[in-house]
N, C-alpha and C positions, 0 to 999 in steps of 0.2 A: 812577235809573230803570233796570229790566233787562226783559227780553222773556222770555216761560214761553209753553210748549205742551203740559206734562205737572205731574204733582203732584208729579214730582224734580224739575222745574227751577222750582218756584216755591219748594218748600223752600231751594233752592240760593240763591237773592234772599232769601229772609229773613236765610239766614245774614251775607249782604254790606251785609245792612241800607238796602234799595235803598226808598226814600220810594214808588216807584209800580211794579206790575207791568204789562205791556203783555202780555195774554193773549190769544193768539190760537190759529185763526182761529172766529170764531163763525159768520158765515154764508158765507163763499167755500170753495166745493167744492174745496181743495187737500190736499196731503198732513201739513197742518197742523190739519185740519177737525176741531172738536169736535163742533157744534152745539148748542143750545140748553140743553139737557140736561147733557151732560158741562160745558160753560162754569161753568152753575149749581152743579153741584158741585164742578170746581175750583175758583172762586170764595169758595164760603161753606166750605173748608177751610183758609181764611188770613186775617187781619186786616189786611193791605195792602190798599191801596187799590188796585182795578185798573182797567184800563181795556180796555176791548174794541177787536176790530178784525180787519180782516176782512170785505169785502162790507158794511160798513153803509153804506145810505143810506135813501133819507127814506119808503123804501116799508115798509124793517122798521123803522124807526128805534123803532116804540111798542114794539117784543119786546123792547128793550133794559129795560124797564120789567119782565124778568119774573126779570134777575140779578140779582146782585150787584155793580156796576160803578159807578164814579165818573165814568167820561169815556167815549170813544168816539174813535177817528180813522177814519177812510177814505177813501180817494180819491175812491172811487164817490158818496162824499155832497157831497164839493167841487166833484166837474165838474159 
């Protein structure tokens, strides 16, 4: 498993041959922020499976339905 925030650092996990990418952030407004858009196209320019994260909870939880993504984690969806 490695963590990517750009299309060099997902490259860079393929190379290491890493089973899941943890891409973030899709919805928290930090200095990591894709949104929606950017996510969907890092996403569908790699065959890893990825997993979102970043501000999901159960209020955007159906936009996750609009990437490319296998899983999801967030705090905000656990508290």
């Amino acid at each position: 498993v490695g963590s990517a925030h750009t299309f060099k650092e997902i490259k860079i996990k393929e190379k290491q041959k890493v089973k899941k990418i943890f891409l973030s952030s899709i919805f928290k407004k930090n200095k990591n922020y894709l949104g929606i858009n950017r996510f969907k196209r890092l996403s569908n320019n790699t065959e890893m499976k990825i997993v979102a994260l970043g501000g999901v909870h159960k209020s955007n939880l159906k936009k996750l339905r609009l990437v490319n993504c296998t899983g999801f984690g967030g705090i905000s969806y656990f508290e």
